[in-house]
C-alpha positions in Angstrom: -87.5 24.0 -20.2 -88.4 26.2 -22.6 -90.9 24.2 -24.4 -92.6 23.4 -21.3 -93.2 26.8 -20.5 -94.4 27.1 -24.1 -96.7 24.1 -23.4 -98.1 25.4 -20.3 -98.9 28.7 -21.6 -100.6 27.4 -24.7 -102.5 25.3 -21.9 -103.7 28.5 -19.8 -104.5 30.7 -22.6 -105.8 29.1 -25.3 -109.9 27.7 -24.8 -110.2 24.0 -24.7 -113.2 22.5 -25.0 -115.6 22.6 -22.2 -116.2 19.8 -19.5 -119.7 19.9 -20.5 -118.9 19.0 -24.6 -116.6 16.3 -23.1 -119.4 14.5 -21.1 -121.9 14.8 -24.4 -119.3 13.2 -26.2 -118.8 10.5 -23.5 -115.5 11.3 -22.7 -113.8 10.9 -19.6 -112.1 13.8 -18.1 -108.8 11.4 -16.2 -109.4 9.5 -20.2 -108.4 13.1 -22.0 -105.9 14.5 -19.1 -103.9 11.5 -19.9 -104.0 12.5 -23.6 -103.2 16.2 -22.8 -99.9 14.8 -21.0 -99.0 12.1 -23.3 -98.8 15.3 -26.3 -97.1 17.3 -23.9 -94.4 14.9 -23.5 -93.9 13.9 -27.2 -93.2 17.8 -27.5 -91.1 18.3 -24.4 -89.1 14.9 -25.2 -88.5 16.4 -28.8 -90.4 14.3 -30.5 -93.0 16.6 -31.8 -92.6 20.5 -32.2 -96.5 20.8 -31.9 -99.7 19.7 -31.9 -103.4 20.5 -32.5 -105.7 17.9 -31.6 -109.4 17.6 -31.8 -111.6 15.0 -30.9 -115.0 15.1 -32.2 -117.7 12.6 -30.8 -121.6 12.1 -30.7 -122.2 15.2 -32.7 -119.8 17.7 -29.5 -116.3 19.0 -30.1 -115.4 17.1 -26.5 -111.3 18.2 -27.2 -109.5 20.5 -28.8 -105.9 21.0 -27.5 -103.4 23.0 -29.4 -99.7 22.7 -27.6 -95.9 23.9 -28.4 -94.8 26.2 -31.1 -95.2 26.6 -34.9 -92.0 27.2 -35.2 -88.6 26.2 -33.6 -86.0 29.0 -34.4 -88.6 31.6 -33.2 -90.4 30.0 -30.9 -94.1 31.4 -32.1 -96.8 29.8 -29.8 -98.8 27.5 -32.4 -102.4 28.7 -32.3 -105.5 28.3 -33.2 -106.4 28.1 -36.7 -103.6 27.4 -38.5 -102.5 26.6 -41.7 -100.9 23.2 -42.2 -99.3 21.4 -45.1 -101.7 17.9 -45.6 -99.7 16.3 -47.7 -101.3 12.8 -48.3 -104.4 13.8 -46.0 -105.2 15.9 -49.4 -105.8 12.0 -51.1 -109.1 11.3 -49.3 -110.3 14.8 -50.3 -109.5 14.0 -53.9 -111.0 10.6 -53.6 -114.2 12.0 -52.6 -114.3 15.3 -54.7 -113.9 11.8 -57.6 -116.8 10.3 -56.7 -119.3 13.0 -56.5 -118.6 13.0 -60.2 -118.9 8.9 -60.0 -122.4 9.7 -58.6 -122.9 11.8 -62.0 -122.7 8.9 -63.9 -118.9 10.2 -65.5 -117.4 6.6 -65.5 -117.7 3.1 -63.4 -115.0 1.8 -61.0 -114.3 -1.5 -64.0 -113.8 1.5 -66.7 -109.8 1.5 -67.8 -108.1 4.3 -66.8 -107.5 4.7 -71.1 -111.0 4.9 -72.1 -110.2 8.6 -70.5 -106.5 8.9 -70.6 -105.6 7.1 -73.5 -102.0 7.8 -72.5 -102.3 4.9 -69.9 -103.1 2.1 -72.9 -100.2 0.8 -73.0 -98.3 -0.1 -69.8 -95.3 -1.7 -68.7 -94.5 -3.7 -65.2 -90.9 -3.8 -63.9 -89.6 -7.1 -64.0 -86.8 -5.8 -61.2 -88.0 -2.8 -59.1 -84.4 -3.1 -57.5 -83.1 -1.4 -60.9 -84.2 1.6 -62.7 -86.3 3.2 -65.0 -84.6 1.1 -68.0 -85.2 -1.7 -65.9 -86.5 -4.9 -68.4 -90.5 -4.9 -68.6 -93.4 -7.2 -69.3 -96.6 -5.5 -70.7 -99.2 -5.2 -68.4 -101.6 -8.3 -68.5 -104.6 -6.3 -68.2 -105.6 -2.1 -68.3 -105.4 -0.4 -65.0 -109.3 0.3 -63.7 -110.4 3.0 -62.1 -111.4 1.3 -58.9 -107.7 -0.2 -58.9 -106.5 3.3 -59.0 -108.5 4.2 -55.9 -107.8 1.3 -54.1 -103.9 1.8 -54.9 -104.1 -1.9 -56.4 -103.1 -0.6 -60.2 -99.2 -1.4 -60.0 -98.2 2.7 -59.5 -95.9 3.9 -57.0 -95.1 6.7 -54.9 -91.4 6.9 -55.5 -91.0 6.0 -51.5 -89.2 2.9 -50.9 -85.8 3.9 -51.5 -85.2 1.6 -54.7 -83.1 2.8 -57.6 -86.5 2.3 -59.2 -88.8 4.6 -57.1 -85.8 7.4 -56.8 -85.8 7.8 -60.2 -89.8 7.7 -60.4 -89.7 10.0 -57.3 -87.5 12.6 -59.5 -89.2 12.1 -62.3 -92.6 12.9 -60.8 -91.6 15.3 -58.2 -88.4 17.2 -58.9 -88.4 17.7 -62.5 -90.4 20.8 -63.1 -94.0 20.1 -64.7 -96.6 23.0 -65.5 -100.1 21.4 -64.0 -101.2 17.6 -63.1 -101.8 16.6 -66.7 -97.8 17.0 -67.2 -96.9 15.0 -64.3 -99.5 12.1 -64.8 -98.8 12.1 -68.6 -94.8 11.3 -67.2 -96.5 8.8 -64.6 -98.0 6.7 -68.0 -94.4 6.5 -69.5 -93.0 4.7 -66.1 -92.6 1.2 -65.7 -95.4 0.0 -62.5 -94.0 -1.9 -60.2 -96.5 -4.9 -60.3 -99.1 -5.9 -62.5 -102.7 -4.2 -62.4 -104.9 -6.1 -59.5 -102.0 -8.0 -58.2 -101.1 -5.9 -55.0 -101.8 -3.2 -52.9 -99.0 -0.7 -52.9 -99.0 2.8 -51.9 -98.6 5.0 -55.0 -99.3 8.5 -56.3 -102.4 7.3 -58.5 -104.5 10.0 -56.7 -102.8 12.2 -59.1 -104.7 10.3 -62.1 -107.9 10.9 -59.8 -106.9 14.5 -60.2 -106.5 14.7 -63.6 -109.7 12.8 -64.7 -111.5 15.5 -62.2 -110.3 17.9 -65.1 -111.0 15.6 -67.6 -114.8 15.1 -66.5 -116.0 18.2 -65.4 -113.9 20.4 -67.5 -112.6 22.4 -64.7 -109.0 22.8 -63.0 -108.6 20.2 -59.6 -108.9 23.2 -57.7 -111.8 25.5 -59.7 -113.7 21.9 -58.9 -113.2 21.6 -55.6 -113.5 25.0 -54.4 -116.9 25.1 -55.9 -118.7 21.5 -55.3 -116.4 20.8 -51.6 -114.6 23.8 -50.0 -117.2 26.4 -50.4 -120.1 24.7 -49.8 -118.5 22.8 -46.5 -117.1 25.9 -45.2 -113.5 24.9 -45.5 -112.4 28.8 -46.5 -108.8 27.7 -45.4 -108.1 24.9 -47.8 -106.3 25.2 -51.2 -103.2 24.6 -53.0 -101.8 28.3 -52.2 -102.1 30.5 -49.2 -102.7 34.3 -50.0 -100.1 36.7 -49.1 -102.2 37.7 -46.4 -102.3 34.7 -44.4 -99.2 33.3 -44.8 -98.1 34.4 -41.4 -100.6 31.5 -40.2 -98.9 28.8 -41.8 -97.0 26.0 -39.5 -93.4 25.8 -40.5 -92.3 21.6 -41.4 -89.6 20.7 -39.3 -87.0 17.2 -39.8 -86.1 14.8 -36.8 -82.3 14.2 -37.7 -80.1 12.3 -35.1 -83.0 12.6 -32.5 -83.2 16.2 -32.5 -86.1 18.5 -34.3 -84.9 21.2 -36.4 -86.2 23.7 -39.0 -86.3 22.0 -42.2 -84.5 23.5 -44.9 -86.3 22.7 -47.5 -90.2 24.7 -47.1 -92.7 23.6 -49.9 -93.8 27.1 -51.3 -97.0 28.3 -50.6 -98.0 30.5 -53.2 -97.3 30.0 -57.1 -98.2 26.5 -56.8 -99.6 25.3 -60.8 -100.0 21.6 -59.7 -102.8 20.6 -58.2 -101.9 17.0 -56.9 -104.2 14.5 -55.8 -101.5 12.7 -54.0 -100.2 15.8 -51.9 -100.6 19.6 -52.1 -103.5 20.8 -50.1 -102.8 23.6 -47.7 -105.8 23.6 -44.3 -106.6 23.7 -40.9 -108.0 21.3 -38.2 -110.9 23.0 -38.2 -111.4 22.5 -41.8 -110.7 19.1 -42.0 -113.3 18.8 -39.0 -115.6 19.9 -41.1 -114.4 17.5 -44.4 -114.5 14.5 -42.2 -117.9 15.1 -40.4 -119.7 15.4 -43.5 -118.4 12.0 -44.1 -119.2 10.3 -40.3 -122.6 11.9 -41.4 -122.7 9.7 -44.3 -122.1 12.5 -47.0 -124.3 15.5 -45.7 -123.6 18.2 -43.6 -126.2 21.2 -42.0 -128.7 20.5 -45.2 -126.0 20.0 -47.9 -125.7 16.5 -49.3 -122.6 15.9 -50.9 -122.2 11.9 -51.6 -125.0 9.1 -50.9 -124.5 7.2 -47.4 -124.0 3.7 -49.9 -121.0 6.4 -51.8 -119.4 6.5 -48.5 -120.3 2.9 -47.5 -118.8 2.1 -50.6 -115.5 3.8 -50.2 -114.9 3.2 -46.8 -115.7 -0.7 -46.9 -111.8 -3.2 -47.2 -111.5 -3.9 -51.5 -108.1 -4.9 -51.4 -108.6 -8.2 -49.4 -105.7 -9.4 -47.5 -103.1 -7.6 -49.4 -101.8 -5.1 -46.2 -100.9 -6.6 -43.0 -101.7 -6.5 -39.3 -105.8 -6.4 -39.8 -105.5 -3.2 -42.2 -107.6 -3.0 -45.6 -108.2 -0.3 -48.1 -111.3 1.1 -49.4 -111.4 3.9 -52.2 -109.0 6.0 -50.6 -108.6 5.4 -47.1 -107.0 2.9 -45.1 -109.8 0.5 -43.3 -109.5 -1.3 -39.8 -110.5 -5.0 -40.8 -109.3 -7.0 -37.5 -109.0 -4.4 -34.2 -107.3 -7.4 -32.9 -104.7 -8.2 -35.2 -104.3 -4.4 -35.7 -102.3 -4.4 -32.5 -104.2 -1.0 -31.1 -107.4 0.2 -29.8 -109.9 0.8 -32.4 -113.2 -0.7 -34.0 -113.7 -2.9 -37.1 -114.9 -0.2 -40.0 -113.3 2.4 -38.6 -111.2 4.1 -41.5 -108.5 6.8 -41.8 -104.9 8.5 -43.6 -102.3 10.7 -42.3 -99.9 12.6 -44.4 -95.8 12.7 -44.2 -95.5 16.0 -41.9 -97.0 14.1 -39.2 -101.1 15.0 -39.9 -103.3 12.1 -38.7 -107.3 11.4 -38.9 -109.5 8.7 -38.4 -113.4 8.0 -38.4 -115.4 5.4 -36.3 -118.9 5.4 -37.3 -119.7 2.8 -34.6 -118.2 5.1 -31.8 -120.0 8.3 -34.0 -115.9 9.6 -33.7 -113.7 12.0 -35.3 -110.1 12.0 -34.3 -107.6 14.7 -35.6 -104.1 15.5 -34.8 -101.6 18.0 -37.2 -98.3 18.6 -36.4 -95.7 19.3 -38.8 -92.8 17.2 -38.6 -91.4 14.4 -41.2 -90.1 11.9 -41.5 -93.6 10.3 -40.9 -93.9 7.2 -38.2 -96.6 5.3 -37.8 -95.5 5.5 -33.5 -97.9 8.8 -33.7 -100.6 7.5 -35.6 -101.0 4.2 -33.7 -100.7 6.3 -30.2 -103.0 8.7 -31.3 -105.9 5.9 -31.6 -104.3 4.2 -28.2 -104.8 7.4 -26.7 -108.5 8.5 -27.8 -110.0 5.4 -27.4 -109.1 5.4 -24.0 -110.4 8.2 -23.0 -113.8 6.7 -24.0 -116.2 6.5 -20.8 -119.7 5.8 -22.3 
């Protein structure tokens, strides 16, 4: 009972989006009630602890909900504005931070990884990913590329499937301490991959390479580049790696689903001290921010005068270069995930349309044929793809025109 009563208030107090910027963006108002309850139940059922959700369409903010509590044990209505952990969401921001230095004629997508970082010249592929990091190895039969390294196709890993191999390359990358990104992705070119280079599509932390070779090309830190060529210029004032003091009171606390219930996690990721600046996780923001990140994009790389990538960058990125390596009508472009088949897909959507999500349960996606924006943050882990494929499910059908 007591998160409805959180739910409802949040509903009554907080400004939603008017009727009027729901009919510009052609959305139906029985289409978006039914969205409103379907995240009021996830929350009242236990499923989420909150959620901000935006839907952005035909150049109108048509919804913008935000719903339960940013944090369990004191029950703190979430509000407005924010802060959340990204997590993976922070990979397409890296991805295209990368290629405005592509469009500076830096490298090309065929360039080997080594012609930069020569630490990545000599590679090694698994021949058991069941084992460990002594595991027997084959050399790699060709250098990692760039574009592989975007399109997760290099033979990295995340450290995320459980294997003896990927927990020790999770500790390894994650857990072991390491004083900024060049540390962690020089110890990402001494581990075994788990495939050869071109030969797969598996989800890996090779943003962090993106990260470094931001350093590496404009001879700035991840985050000196960024704030200066993305965040600054877009408007996104909330987005970094570390939260001052002063606004920490805005951040959303993570929370675990153990045995069915949501509770506090125990373990926060810090917000301040943070030396690291990841491409693969790491970005502190807000919806609104992001909003802004992922219209510039829908607008094809400029946003109110500012051109940040060409329209044939973005076509570029957003367009399927894995093939059919990933399953149910889902490619990958140069850092997103791209809709190839809406029908084998299994969910609402459109062919182009292209997205991520991170692990605390953050969620976006881009339809340039429907001129949509769809974001939802919460903060809850483990991640399930049940939200992300409801959340499409449930904006599309609140399309009317």
């Amino acid at each position: 009972m007591r998160h409805y009563l959180i739910v409802f208030l949040c509903c009554v107090f907080l400004a939603p989006a008017t009727a009027q910027q729901a009919a510009t963006a052609g959305l139906s108002e029985a289409g978006l009630e039914r969205y409103t309850d379907w995240l009021e139940g996830e929350i009242e059922e236990g499923r989420l602890p909150m959620a901000e959700a935006m839907i952005y369409r035909n150049g109108s903010l048509g919804y913008h909900k935000v719903l339960g509590v940013s944090d369990l044990e004191t029950a703190k209505t979430l509000e407005e504005n924010q802060v959340y952990h990204l997590m993976s969401m922070t990979k397409p921001i890296i991805s295209v931070a990368f290629m405005m230095l592509y469009e500076e004629g830096h490298f090309r997508l065929t360039d080997p990884v080594a012609q930069y970082l020569p630490e990545f010249a000599d590679l090694n592929v698994a021949q058991n990913t069941t084992e460990g990091v002594g595991v027997a190895t084959d050399t790699a039969s060709s250098p990692v590329t760039i574009q592989q390294v975007l399109s997760h196709t290099g033979g990295f890993s995340h450290g995320l499937s459980g294997s003896k191999l990927d927990n020790e390359i999770a500790m390894a990358l994650y857990y072991m301490p390491h004083a900024d990104i060049a540390s962690r992705v020089s110890k990402l070119a001494t581990l075994p991959l788990v495939g050869q280079p071109g030969a797969q599509w598996y989800y890996s932390t090779s943003p962090d390479i993106l990260a470094r070779l931001i350093e590496v090309f404009s001879g700035q830190t991840v985050i000196e580049y960024l704030s200066s060529e993305l965040f600054e210029p877009l408007g996104m004032k909330d987005t970094g790696y570390n939260i001052p003091e002063s606004e920490t009171a805005r951040l959303v606390t993570n929370h675990d689903l153990q045995n069915g219930t949501i509770v506090k996690a125990a373990r926060q990721l810090p917000s301040a001290g943070n030396t690291v600046y990841g491409g693969s996780f790491g970005l502190y923001s807000t919806a609104s921010d992001y909003l802004r990140f992922t219209r510039m994009l829908l607008n094809g790389g400029e946003l109110e005068g500012v051109r940040y990538l060409s329209p044939k960058t973005v076509e570029l990125m957003t367009m399927n270069h894995v093939g059919d390596m990933r399953e149910q009508g889902q490619g990958f472009g140069l850092g997103f995930g791209v809709v190839t088949d809406v029908a084998a897909s299994g969910t609402l959507g459109s062919e182009g349309m292209y997205y991520w999500n991170g692990a605390y349960s953050t969620f976006f996606f881009i339809d340039p044929e429907e001129n949509m924006i769809a974001i939802l943050m919460s903060q809850r882990s483990p991640y399930s793809n049940f939200h992300e494929s409801m959340l499409r499910q449930m904006v599309y059908q609140a399309i009317e025109k």
